[in-house]
C-alpha positions in Angstrom: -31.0 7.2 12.1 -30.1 5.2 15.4 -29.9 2.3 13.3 -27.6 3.7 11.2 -25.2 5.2 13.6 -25.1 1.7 15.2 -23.9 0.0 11.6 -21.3 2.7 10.8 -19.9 2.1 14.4 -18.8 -1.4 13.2 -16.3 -2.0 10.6 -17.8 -4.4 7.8 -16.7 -7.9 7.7 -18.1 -9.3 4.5 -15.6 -8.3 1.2 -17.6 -9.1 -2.4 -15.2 -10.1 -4.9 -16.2 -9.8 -8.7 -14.7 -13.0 -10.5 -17.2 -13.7 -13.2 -15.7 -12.5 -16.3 -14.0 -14.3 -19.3 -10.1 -12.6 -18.9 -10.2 -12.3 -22.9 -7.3 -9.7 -22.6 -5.3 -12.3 -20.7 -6.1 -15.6 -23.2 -4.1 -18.0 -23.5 -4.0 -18.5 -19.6 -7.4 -18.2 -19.6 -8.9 -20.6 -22.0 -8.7 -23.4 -19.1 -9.2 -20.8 -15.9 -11.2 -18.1 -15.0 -8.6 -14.7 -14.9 -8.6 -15.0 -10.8 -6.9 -18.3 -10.8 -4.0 -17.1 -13.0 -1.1 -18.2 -11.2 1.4 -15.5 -9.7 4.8 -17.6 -8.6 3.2 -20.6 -8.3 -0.3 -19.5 -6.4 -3.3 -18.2 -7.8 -3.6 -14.4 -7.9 -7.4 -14.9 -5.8 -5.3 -16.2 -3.3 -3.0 -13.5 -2.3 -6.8 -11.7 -2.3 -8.1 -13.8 0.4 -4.9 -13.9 2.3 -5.1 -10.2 2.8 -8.9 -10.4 3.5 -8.5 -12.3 6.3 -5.1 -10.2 7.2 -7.5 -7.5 7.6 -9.9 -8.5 9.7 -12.9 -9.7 7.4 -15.0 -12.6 8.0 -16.5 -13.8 4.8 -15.8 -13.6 1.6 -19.2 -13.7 -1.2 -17.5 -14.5 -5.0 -19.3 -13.4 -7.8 -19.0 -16.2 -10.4 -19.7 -16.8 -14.0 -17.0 -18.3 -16.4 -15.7 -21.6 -15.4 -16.5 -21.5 -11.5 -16.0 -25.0 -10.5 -12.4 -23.8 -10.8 -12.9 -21.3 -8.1 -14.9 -23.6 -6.2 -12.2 -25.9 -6.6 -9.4 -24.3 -4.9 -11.5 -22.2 -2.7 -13.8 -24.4 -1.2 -15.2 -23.2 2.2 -12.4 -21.1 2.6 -11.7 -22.7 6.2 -7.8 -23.7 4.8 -7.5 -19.8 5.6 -10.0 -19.7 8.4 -12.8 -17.4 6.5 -15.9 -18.6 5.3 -16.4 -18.3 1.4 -19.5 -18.5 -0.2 -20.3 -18.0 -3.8 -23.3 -16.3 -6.9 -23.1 -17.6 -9.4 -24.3 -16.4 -12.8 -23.8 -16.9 -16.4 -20.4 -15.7 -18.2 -21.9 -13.2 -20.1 -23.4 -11.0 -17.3 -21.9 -7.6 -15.9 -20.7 -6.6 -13.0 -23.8 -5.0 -12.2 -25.7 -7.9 -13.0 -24.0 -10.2 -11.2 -24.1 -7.6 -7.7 -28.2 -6.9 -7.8 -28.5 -10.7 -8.0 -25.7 -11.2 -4.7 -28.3 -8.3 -3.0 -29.9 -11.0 -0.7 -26.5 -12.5 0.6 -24.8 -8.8 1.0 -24.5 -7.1 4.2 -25.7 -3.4 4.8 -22.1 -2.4 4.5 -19.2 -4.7 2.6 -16.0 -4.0 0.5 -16.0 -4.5 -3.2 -12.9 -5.8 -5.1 -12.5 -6.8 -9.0 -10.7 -10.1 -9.0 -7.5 -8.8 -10.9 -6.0 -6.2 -9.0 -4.0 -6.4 -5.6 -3.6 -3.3 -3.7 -2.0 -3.3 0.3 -5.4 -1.8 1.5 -5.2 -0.3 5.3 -8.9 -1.0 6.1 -8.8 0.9 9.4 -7.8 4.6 7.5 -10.5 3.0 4.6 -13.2 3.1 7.2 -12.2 6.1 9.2 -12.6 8.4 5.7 -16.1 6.6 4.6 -17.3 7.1 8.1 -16.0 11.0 8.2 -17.3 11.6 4.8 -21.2 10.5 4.9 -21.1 8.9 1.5 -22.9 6.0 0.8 -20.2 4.8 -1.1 -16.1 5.2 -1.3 -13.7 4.3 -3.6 -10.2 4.0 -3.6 -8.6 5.8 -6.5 -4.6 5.4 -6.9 -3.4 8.8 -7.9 -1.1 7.6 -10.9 1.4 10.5 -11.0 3.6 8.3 -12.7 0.9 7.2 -16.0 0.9 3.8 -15.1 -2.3 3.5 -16.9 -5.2 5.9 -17.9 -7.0 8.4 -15.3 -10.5 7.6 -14.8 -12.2 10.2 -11.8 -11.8 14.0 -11.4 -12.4 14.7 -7.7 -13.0 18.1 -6.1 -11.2 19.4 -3.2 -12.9 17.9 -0.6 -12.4 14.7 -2.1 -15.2 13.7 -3.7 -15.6 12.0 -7.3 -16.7 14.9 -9.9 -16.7 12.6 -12.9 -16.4 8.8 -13.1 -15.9 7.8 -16.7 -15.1 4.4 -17.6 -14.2 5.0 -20.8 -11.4 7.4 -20.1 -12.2 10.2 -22.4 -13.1 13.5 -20.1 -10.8 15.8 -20.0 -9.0 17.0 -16.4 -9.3 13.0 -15.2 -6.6 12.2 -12.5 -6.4 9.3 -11.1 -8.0 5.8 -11.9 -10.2 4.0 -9.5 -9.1 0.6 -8.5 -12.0 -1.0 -6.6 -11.7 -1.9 -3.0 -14.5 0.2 -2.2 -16.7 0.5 0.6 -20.7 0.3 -0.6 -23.5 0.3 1.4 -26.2 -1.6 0.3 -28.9 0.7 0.2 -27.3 2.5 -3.1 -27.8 -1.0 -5.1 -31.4 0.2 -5.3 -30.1 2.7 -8.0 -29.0 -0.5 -10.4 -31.1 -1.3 -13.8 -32.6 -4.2 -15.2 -30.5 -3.9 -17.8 -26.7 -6.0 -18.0 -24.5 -3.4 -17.4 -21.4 -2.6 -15.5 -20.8 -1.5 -12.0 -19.0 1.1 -13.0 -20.9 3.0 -15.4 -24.9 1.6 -13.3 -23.6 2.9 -10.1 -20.6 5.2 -9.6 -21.1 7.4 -12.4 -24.4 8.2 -11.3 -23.4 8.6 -7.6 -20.4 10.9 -8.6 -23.2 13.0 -10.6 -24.6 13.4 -7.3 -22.2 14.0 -5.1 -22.5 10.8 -3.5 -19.1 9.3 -4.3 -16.2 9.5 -2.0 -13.0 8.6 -2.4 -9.5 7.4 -0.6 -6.4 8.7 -2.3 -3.4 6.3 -2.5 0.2 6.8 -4.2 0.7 3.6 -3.5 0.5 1.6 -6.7 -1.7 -0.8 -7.2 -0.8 -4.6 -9.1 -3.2 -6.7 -11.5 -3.5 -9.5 -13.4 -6.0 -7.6 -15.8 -3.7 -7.8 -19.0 -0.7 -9.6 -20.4 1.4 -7.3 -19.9 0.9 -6.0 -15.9 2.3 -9.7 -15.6 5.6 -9.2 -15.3 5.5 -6.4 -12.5 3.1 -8.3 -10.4 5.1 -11.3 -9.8 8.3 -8.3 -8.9 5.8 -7.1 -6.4 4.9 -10.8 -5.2 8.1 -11.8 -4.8 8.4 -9.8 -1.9 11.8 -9.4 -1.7 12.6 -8.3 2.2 13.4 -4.5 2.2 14.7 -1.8 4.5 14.2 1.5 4.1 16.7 3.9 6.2 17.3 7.8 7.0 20.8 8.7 6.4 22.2 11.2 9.0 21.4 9.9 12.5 21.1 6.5 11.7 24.2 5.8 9.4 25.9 8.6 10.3 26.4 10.9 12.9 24.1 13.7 12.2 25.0 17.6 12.0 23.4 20.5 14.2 20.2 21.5 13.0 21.0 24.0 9.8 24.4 22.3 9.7 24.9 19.8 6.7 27.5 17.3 5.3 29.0 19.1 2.9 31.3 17.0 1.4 33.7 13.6 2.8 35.3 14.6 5.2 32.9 16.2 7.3 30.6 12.0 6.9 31.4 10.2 10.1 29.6 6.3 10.0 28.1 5.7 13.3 29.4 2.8 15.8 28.1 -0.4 13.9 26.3 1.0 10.9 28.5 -0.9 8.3 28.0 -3.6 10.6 24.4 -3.7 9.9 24.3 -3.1 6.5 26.6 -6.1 6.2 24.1 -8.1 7.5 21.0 -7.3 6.4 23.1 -8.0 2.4 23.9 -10.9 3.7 20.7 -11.7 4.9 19.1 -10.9 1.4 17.2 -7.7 2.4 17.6 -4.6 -0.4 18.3 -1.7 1.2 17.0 2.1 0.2 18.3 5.1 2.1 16.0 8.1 1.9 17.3 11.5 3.1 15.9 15.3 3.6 19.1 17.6 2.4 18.1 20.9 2.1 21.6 22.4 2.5 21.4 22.1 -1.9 18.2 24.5 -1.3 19.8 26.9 0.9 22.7 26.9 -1.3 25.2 25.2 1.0 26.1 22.3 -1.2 25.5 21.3 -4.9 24.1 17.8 -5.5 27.6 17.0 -7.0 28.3 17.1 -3.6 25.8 15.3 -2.6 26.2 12.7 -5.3 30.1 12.7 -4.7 29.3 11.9 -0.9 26.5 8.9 -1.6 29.2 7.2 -3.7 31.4 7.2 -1.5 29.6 6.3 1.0 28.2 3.2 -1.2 31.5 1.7 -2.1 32.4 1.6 1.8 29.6 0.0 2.7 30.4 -2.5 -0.2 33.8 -3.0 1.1 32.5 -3.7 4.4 30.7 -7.0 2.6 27.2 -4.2 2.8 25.0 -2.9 -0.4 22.9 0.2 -0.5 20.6 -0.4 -3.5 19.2 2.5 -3.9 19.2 6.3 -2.5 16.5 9.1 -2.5 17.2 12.3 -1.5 14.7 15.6 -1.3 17.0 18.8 -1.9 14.3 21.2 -1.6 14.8 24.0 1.2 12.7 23.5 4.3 9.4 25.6 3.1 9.5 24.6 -0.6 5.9 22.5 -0.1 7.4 19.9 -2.5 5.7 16.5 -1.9 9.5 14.8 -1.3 10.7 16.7 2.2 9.7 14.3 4.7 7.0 14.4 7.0 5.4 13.8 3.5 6.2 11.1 2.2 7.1 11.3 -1.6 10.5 9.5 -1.8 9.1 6.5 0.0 6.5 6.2 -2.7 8.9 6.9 -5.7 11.1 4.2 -4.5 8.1 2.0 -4.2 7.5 2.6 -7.9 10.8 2.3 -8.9 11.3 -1.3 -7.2 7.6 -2.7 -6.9 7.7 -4.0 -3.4 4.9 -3.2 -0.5 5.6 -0.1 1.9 3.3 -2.2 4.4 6.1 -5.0 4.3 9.1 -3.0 4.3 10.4 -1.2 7.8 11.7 2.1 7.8 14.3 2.8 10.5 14.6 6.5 10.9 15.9 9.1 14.3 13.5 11.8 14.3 9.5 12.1 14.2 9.6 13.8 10.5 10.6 9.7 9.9 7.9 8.2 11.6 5.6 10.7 10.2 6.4 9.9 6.9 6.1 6.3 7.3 2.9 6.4 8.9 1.5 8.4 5.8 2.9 5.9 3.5 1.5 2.6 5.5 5.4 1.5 6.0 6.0 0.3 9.5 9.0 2.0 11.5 11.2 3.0 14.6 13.1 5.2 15.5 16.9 4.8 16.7 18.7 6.8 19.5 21.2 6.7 21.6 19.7 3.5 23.4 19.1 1.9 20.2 21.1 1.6 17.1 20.7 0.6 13.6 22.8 -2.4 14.6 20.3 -3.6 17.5 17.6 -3.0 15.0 19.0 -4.9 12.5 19.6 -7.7 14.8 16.0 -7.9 16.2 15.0 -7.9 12.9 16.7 -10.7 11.8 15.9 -12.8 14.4 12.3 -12.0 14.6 11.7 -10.7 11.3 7.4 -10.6 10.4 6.5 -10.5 14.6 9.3 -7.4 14.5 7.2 -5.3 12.0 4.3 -6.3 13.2 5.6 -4.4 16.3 6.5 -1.3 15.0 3.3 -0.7 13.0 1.4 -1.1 16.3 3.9 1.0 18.0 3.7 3.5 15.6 0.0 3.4 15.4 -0.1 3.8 19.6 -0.3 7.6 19.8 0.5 7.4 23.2 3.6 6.2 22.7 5.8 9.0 23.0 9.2 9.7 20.8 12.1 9.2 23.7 9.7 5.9 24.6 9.8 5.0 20.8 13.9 5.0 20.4 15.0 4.1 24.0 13.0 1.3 25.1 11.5 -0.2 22.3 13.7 -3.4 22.4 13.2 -3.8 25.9 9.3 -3.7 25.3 9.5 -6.0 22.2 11.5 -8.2 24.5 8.6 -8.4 27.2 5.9 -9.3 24.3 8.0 -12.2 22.6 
């Protein structure tokens, strides 16, 4: 037991990539490449896989080949072009997944991550490992929650999080959500595979989940792939990465009401010193803009969202005159104690307008004024900071032009620094970035 205490104490290093298959559902591209090497604007998807790999801390990289690997090998080589160390099984095309894993056994570590070649998802390993180490399980998925039917539900999972029913095929009834790899296995389970050539999936998780020995991480997030024809399209959107800013309305465009007070209408929206300003220059600057906003006053019965509509176009064509563009605008009308999923600290409308556009919450920055913001960034793996009275949107905005990649970086580790308090987050948070660049 001392041993094991001492191995889930240390994050795993060692991420096992499945990349042996033949991609039929993506033929023609794959007649001359295995489905991994299937380029995404100009770069192979396997690539944007290693890059956030290494992003995340791990080591070594084992693929698990079969169809055409000397393409893989090709591009990949040691992997020290990215500064991990690749390494490669190889096995014939027509094995399984499971196959291919039991014959990997002697180059896995006791604990490693396992990812299927075609899909992308912006993993946080640090929450990954927190809830496999909290939960006991020998093994975790991650299972995106796919409220919004982007493809078909493939766990039930019970309350406490763990997977009732794994079913490849899709048929149980009272599935929700589908499991998209990036799980966290330790090797002692692989004892449980067959002789037989058979799939991960239904050799391994099924049984576990039968047992109760299946954990999951829950993401709203949405995941990208190169699986099929079809998921093409939104992958390269989500690849693009086109630079985006998330905002809060009142207190960071405009000057915010008393608490229980509301913009009702016009007249009563005041833009703050510089605001326009900003959003001139991040336009300019190519970054998309969404503003997301708590309004309960259409709850309480204060305003209507005619209102509310009538005020965000207005406010959107001044913003336009002012050479600015606000792209998009989500708003949570739901009274205070509604429990809807929108009203931040939760953080629905950041992950509805993730869907919507297809870009990366981890990427983005959301600028917010009060801790409700922060709260609801951290939950959705978006960086952010908070404005006040010593900060504006407009010094934001500047810092993060000029700085742009090191500037996010900074607020996510802000963010993540519980000891950094709120007054410390808005007021001196240029002064400290200024000290570390």
């Amino acid at each position: 037991m001392q041993g094991d205490r001492l191995v889930l104490s240390q994050r795993p290093t060692q991420a096992v990539i499945l990349a042996g298959g033949r991609g039929t559902r993506l033929k023609p591209l794959t007649d001359t490449r295995p489905k991994p090497m299937v380029e995404i604007l100009g770069k192979p998807f396997l690539g944007y896989q290693i890059e956030q790999l290494r992003d995340q801390g791990f080591k070594k990289i084992l693929l698990l080949l079969g169809y055409l690997p000397e393409v893989v090998q090709a591009y990949c080589g040691d992997g020290r072009r990215w500064g991990i160390k690749i390494e490669y099984s190889i096995s014939a095309a027509e094995d399984e997944t499971a196959r291919r894993l039991k014959l990997a056994k002697p180059w896995l570590d006791r604990v490693f991550l396992l990812l299927y070649c075609d899909n992308y998802w912006p993993m946080r390993m640090e929450k990954m490992w927190s809830r496999f180490v909290a939960a006991g399980a020998p093994a975790m998925i991650t299972v995106y929650t796919n409220k919004d039917s982007y493809t078909r539900n493939s766990v039930r999972m019970d309350s406490d999080g763990y997977v009732e029913v794994y079913d490849k095929t899709c048929q149980t009834p009272g599935l929700q959500g589908v499991e998209i790899s990036y799980a966290l296995i330790d090797k002692s389970v692989l004892e449980l595979l067959p002789e037989t050539n058979v799939s991960v999936e239904e050799a391994l998780y099924s049984r576990l989940a039968r047992d109760r020995q299946l954990t999951a991480y829950v993401t709203d997030h949405r995941y990208y792939s190169v699986g099929a024809l079809h998921r093409l399209p939104l992958t390269q959107a989500f690849f693009a990465r086109h630079p985006t800013v998330i905002l809060d309305r009142d207190g960071v465009l405009n000057r915010k009401p008393p608490r229980a007070r509301y913009v009702r209408n016009w007249s009563e929206f005041e833009w703050l010193a510089g605001a326009k300003e900003a959003l001139r220059l991040l336009h300019q600057n190519g970054y998309r803009v969404i503003v997301v906003s708590n309004q309960a006053g259409i709850g309480r019965g204060v305003m209507t969202e005619t209102d509310l509509n009538d005020i965000h176009e207005r406010m959107k064509r001044e913003a336009e005159d002012s050479g600015g563009r606000i792209d998009a605008i989500y708003y949570c009308g739901h009274d205070w104690d509604e429990g809807c999923e929108c009203r931040k600290p939760k953080p629905g409308m950041l992950f509805r307008a993730q869907r919507d556009l297809n870009f990366d919450l981890s990427r983005a920055l959301f600028i917010g004024d009060d801790e409700r913001d922060g709260e609801a960034a951290d939950a959705a793996g978006c960086p952010s900071i908070l404005i006040s009275d010593g900060l504006s949107l407009l010094d934001v905005t500047h810092r993060l032009l000029t700085t742009n990649q090191t500037f996010l970086k900074f607020c996510h580790e802000r963010r993540s620094d519980k000891t950094v308090s709120r007054a410390k987050s808005a007021k001196d948070a240029k002064v400290d970035f200024d000290k570390k660049s």
